[in-house]
VMD Tcl script that draws the C-alpha trace (Angstrom):
set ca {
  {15.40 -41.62 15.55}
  {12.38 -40.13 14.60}
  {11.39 -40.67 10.19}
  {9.65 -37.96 7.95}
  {5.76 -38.36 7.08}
  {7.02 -39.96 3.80}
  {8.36 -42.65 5.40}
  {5.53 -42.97 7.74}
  {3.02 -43.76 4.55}
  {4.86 -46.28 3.10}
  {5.26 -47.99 6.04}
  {1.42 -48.09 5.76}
  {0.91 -49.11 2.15}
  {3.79 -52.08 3.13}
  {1.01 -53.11 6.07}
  {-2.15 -53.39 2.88}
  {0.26 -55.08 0.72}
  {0.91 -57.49 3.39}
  {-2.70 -58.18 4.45}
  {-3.52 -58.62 0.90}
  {-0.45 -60.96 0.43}
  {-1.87 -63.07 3.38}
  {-5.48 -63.40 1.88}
  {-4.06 -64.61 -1.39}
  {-2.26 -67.37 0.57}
  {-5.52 -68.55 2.49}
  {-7.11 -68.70 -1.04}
  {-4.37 -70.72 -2.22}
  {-4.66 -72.74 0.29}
  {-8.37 -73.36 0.01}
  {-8.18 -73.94 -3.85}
  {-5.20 -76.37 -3.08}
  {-7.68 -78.54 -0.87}
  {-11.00 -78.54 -2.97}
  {-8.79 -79.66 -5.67}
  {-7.97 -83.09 -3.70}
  {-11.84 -83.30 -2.70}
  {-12.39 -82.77 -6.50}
  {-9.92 -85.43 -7.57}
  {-11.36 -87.77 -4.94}
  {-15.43 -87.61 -6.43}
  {-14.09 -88.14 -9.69}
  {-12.65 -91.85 -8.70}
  {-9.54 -93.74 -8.23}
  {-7.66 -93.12 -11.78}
  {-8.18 -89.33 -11.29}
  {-7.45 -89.24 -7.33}
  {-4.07 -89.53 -7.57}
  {-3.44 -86.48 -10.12}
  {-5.16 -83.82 -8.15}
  {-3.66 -85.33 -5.01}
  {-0.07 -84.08 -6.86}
  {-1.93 -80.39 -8.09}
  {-3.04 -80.13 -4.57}
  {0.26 -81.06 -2.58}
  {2.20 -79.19 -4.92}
  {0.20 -76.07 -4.16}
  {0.32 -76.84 -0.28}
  {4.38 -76.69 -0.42}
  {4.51 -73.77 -2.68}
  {2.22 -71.72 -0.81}
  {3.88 -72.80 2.70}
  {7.27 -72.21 1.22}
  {6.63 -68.82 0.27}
  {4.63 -67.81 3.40}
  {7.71 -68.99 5.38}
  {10.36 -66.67 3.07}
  {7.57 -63.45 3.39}
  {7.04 -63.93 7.28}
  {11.01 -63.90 8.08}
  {11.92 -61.24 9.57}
  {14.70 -58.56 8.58}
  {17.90 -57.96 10.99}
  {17.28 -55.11 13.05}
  {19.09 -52.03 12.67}
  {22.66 -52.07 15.26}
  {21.97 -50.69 18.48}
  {24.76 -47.88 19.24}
  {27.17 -49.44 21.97}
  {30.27 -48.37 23.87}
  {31.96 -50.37 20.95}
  {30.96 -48.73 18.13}
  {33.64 -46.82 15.72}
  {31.26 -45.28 13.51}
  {27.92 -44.62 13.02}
  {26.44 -43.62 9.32}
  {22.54 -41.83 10.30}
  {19.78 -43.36 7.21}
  {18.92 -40.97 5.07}
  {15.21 -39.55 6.09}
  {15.89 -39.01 9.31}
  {14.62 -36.23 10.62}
  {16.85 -36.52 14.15}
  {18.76 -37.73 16.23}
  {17.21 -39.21 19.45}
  {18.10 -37.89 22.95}
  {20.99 -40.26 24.34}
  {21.00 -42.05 21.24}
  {24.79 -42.62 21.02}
  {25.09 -41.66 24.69}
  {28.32 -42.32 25.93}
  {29.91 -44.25 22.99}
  {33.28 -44.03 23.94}
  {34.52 -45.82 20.89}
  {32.64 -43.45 18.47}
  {34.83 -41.72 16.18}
  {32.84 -40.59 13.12}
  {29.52 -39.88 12.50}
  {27.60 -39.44 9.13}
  {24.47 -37.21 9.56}
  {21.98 -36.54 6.09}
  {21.11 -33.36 5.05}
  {17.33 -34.82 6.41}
  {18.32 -34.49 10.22}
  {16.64 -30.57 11.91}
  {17.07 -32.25 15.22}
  {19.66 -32.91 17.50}
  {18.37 -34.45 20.92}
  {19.15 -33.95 24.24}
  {22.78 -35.98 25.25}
  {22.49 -37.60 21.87}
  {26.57 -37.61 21.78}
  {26.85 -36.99 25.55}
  {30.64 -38.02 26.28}
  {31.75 -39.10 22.63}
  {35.39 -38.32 23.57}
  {36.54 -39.94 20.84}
  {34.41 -38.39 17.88}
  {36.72 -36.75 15.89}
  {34.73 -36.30 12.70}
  {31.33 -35.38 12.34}
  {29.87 -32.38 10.25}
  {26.50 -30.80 11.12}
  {23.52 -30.92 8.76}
  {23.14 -27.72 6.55}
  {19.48 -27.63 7.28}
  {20.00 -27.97 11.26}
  {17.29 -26.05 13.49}
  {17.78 -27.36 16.90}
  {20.41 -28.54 18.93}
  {19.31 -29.58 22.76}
  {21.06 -29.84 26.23}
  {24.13 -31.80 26.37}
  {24.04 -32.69 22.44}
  {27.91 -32.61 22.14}
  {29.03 -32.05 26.23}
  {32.71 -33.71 26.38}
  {33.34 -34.15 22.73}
  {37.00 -32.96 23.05}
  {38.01 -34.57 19.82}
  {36.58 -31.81 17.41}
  {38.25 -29.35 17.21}
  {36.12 -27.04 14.80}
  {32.51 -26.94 14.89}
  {30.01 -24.77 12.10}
  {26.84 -24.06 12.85}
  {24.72 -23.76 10.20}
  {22.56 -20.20 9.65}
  {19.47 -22.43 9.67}
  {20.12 -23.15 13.57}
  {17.20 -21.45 15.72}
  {18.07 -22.94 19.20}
  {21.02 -24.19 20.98}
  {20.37 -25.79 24.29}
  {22.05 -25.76 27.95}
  {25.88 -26.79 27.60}
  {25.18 -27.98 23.98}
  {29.00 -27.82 23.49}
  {29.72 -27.88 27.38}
  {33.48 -28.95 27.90}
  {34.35 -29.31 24.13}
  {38.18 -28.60 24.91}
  {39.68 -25.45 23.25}
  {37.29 -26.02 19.76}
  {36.61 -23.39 17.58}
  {32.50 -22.64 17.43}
  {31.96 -20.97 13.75}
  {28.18 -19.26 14.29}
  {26.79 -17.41 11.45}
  {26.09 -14.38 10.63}
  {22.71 -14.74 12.08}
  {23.54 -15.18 15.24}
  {20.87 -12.51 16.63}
  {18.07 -14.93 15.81}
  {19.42 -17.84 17.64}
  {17.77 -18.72 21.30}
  {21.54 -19.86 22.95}
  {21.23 -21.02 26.43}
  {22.94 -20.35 29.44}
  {26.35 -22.39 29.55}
  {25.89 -23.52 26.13}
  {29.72 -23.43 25.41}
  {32.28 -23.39 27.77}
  {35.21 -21.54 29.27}
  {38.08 -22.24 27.09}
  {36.01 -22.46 23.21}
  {37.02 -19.96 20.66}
  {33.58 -18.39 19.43}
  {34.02 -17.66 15.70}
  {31.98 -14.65 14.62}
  {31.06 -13.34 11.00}
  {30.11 -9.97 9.89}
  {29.84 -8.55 6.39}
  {32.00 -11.04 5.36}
  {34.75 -10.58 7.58}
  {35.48 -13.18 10.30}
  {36.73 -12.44 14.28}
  {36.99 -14.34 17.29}
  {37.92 -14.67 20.95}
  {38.34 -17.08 23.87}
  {35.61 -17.31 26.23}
  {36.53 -16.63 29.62}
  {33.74 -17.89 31.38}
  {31.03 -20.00 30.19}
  {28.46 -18.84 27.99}
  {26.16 -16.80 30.02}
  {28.11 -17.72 33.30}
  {29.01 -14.37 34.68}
  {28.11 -10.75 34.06}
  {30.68 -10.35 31.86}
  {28.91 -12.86 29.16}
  {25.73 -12.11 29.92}
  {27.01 -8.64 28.53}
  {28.52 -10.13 25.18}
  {25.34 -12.00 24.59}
  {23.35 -9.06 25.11}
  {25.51 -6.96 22.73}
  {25.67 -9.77 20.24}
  {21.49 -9.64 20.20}
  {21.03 -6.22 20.06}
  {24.55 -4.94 18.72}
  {24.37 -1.40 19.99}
  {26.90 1.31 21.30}
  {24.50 0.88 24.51}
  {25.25 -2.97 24.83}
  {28.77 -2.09 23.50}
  {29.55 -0.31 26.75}
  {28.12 -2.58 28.94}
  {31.28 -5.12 28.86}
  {34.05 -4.04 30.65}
  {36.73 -6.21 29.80}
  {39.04 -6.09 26.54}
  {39.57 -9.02 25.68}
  {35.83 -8.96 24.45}
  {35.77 -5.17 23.58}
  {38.81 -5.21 21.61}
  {37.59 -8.36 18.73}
  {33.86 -7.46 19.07}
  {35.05 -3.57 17.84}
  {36.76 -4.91 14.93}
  {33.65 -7.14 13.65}
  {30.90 -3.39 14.66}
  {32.78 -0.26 14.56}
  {31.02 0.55 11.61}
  {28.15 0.79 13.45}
  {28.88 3.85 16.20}
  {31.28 6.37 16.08}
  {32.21 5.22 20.06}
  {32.59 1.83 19.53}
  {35.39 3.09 15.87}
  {36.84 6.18 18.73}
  {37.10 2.70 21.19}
  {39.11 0.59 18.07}
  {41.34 3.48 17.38}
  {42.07 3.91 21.32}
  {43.30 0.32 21.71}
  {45.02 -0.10 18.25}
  {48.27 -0.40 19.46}
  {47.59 -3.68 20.93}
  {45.22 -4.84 18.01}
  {47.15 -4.29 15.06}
  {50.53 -6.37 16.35}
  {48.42 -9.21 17.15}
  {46.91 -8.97 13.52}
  {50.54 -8.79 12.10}
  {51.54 -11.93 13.85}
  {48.34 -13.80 12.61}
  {49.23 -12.86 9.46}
  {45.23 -10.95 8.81}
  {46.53 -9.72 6.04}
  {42.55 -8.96 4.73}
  {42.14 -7.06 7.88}
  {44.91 -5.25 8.33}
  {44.00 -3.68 4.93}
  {40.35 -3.13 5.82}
  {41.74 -1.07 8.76}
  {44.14 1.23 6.32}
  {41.49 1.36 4.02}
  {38.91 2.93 7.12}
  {41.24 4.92 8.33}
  {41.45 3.41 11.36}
  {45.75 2.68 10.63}
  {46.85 6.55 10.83}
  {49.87 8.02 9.79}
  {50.99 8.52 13.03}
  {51.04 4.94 13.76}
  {51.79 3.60 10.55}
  {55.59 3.66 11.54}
  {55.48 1.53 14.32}
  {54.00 -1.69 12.73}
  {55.95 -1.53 9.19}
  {58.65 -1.94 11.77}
  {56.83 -5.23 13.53}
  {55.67 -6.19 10.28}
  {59.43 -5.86 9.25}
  {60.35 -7.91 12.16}
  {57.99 -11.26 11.89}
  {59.21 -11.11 7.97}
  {62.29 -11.97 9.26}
  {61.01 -14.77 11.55}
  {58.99 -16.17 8.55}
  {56.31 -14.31 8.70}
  {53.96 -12.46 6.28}
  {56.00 -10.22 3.63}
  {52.66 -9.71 1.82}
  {51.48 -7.20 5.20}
  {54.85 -5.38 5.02}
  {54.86 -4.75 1.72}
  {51.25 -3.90 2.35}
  {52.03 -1.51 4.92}
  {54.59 0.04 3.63}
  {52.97 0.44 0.12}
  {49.90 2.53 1.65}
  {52.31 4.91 3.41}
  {54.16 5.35 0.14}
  {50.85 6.44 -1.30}
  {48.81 7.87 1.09}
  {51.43 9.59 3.34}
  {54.55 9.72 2.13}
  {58.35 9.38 2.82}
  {60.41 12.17 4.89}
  {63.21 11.40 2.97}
  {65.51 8.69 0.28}
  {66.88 6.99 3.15}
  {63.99 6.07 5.21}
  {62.10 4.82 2.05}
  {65.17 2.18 1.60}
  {65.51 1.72 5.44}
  {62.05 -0.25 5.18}
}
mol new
graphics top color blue
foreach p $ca { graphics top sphere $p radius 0.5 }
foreach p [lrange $ca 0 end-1] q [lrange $ca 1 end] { graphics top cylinder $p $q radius 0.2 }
display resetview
C-alpha cells in the first residue's frame, strides 16, 4: 500500500536522526576508551577509577545501541485467515491483490486517505460483509470487488473518476448507489454484472433497475450507458427494451417532451409498481407534473385502496385520493365515501 509524500519525508528525517544517533555512539565509545588510557598514565591508584568511568560507558553505550538497533514487528501480511483488516491512516491505496482471495475477510476499515483501489485488491472476498468506500475515492481498477457476494449495498462516492473492467463483476443481486455525476465517470465494459440493481440519482430523486446483461455486454447496455453519458431524447430512443425505458423516464422526462409523452404511455404499469413500493415521494412528484391524469386517477386510488388493506401504504391513498378531491373532483356523495 502505497503512503502520501508526508509520510515519505519523515521516513527520511527518521534515516538523519539515525545516522546522527550512530555517530554519537562511536564518540561514546572513543571517549569511553581514552578515558582508561588516561587513567592508566596517571598510575596505579588512579587506574582503577577510570577503568570503572570507562566500562561503565562501554555497557551503557552497548546497551542502548542494542535497544535502538531492534527491530519493530512487521505489519500482518493479509492471509486466507484473516477476519478483518483495519487500512493505516495515510494510505493513499490499496495495492492490487492486496487482500486477494481472503476468504476469511469479513470487514474492512478504509481512511478517508485511500483515492486508490487496485486491481483484484478484494478479488474473491466472499465473505466481506462490511466495508464502506472512502468519500474521497477516484479510482477503482479491474476486479477490485469481483465475487464479493456478501455486500449487499455499495455507494460510490461523486469523487469516483474511473471504474475498471468487472470492478463489481459477480457481486450477487447488490445494490450499486452511483451519484449524480455519473456522466463524468470512465465505467468499463462488464464493470457490474447481470443481476446488480444500479441505483441512480437525479435532482434529488432516486430510481433504479436490474441489469439484464452485464454492464456494456450487449447492445442493449451499451445503449443505457450511452444515454446515461449524454442523456438525450436521441440516446433515449436508442434502447428498446422497457425495463430500462420505463425507470430511466422517471429519473429524465423533464428533459424532452418524448421521453414525458413515453412516461405517460406506459403509466399504467409504472404507477402500480410505485404503489406497491410504497414511493410515496414519487407518486406525488408525478400528480404534481401532471403526469397522474384524471382519467387514470381512478384506477390506482383503487390499487392504492387495495395494498392498504394488505398493510400497505395509507399515506399514498390518502394521497391519491386527496389530489382528486382537489384538483378534479367527485361525481357524486357516494363515490367520495366509496374511497
Amino acid at each position: 500500500m502505497k503512503t502520501d509524500p508526508d509520510k515519505a519525508e519523515k521516513k527520511q528525517r527518521d534515516e538523519k536522526s539515525e545516522k546522527k544517533t550512530e555517530f554519537l555512539f562511536d564518540v561514546l565509545i572513543v571517549l569511553g576508551a581514552l578515558i582508561i588510557h588516561v587513567g592508566g598514565l596517571l598510575g596505579n591508584q588512579m587506574f582503577l577509577c577510570y577503568i570503572a568511568i570507562g566500562c561503565a560507558i562501554f555497557v551503557a553505550v552497548g546497551t542502548i545501541r542494542v535497544m535502538h538497533t531492534t527491530p519493530t514487528a512487521p505489519e500482518p501480511t493479509p492471509t486466507t485467515e484473516m477476519k478483518k483488516a483495519v487500512i493505516p491512516y495515510g494510505n493513499i491505496s490499496i495495492e492490487q491483490m492486496a487482500f486477494y482471495e481472503c476468504y476469511h475477510l469479513g470487514e474492512v476499515e478504509i481512511p478517508d486517505t485511500v483515492t486508490t483501489i487496485g486491481e483484484k485488491a478484494f478479488y474473491n472476498c466472499r465473505r466481506l460483509y462490511k466495508m464502506e468506500l472512502p468519500p474521497y475515492l477516484e479510482r477503482i481498477e479491474a476486479n477490485a470487488f469481483c465475487y464479493c457476494q456478501a455486500v449487499f449495498e455499495w455507494k460510490i462516492p461523486s469523487t469516483v473518476k474511473y471504474i475498471g473492467e468487472c470492478a463489481f463483476f459477480k457481486v450477487g443481486f447488490a445494490k450499486i448507489d452511483l451519484p449524480e455525476n455519473i456522466a463524468e465517470i470512465e465505467i468499463k465494459y462488464g464493470a457490474f454484472s447481470r443481476g446488480s440493481y444500479l441505483c441512480f440519482t437525479r435532482n434529488g430523486r432516486k430510481f433504479d433497475f436490474e441489469l439484464h446483461n452485464a454492464w456494456q455486454e450487449k447492445p442493449e447496455e451499451q445503449s443505457l450507458a450511452e444515454f446515461l453519458k449524454n442523456p438525450t431524447a436521441e440516446t433515449f430512443r436508442k434502447m428498446k427494451q422497457s425495463y430500462y425505458k420505463i425507470p430511466l423516464s422517471l429519473g429524465y422526462y423533464d428533459i424532452d417532451k418524448s421521453i414525458r409523452n413515453y412516461l405517460k404511455g406506459c403509466i399504467q404499469q409504472v404507477v402500480p409498481e410505485l404503489i406497491h413500493k410504497k414511493e410515496l415521494e414519487t407518486i406525488s412528484m408525478l400528480l404534481n407534473d401532471g403526469i397522474i391524469t384524471k382519467k387514470n386517477i381512478d384506477n390506482f386510488i383503487d390499487l392504492a385502496i387495495d395494498e392498504a388493506q394488505k398493510g400497505g401504504s395509507f399515506e399514498i391513498q390518502m394521497l391519491l385520493t386527496d389530489y382528486k378531491a382537489k384538483h378534479f373532483g367527485f361525481e357524486s356523495i357516494e363515490d367520495r365515501f366509496r374511497l
